[in-house]
N, C-alpha and C positions, 0 to 999 in steps of 0.2 A: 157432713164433714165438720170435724170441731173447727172454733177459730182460732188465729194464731195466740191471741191473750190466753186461753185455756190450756194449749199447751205448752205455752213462757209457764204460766204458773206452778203447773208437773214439774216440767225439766229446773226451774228454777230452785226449787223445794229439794227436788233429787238433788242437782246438784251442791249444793249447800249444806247436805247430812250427809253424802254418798261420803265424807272424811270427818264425820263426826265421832265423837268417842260416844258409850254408853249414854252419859249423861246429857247429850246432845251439845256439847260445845268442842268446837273446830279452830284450825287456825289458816288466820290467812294464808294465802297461800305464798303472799311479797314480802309481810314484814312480820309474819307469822305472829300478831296479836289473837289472840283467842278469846273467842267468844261464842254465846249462844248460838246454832246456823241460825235460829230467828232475828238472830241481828245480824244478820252478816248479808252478802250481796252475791248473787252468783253470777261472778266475772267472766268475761270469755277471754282467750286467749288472745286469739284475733280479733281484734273490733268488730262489733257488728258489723258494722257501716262497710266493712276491708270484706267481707265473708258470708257474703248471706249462703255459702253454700253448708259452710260449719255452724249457723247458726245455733240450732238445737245439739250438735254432736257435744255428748257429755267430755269427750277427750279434750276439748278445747274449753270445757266451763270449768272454775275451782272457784271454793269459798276464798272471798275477797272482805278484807273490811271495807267500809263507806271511804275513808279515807284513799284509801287506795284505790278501791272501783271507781271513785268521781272527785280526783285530783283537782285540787285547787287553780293548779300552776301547770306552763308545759316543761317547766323544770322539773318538777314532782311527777306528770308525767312520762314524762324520760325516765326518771328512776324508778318507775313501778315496773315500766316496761321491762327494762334489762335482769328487775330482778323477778318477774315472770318467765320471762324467760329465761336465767338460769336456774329456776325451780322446775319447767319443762324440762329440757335438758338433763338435769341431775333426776328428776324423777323418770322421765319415759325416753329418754336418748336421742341424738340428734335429727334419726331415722324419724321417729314421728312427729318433732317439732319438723320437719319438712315437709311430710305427708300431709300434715293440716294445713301448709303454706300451699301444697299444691292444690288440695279440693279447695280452699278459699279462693283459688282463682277458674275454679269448676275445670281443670283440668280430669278430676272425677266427682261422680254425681255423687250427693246425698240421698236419705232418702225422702219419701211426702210427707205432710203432715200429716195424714190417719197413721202413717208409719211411726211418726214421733210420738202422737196421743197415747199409739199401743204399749211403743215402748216405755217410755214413761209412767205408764199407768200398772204397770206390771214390776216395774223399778220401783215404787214406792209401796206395792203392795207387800213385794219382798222385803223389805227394809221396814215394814211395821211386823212382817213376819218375824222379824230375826230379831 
């Protein structure tokens, strides 16, 4: 069974180019600065800590800058929040910023982590294909 470091590093990588342009740079997804995904952070939606069931799900990670993914302040946290979430909303509708509030409280299951590994690993293979 891989371990969970091994598959942060996939799904991290994926998600982090999965909105990159050709040349590899992305914009945040809060204050939409742009930058290389290798400098950027792949954010979750829902806090880890709030969701170990979304953990790995791509629909709750987006490229974040550093700034934004590890907020100084819970001021500045506040305001990455709201505007993460109205870039959820305006990007995939209310229906699925709820969906992910519902599995983040395992109201439905994820899948395991050889499940993630595969995915993942099959996501990035595509993404050096394309």
């Amino acid at each position: 069974m891989p371990s969970h470091k091994t598959v942060w590093t996939k799904c991290s990588e994926y998600n982090r180019r999965k909105l990159a342009d050709d040349n590899g740079y992305v914009a945040c997804v809060c204050c939409g600065k742009v930058k290389h995904w290798k400098e950027m952070d792949a954010g979750h939606f829902i806090p880890k800590k709030k969701g170990k069931a979304v953990y790995f799900l791509p629909e709750n990670i987006f490229p974040q800058c550093t700034g934004c993914n590890r907020p100084y302040s819970s001021a500045q946290a506040e305001k990455v929040k709201i505007a993460y979430t109205l870039w959820m909303v305006k990007t995939y509708g209310t229906e699925a910023v709820e969906r992910l509030q519902r599995l983040s409280r395992g109201i439905e299951h994820s899948q395991e982590i050889d499940e993630w590994n595969d995915f993942y690993t099959s996501r990035l293979k595509a993404l050096q294909c394309g």
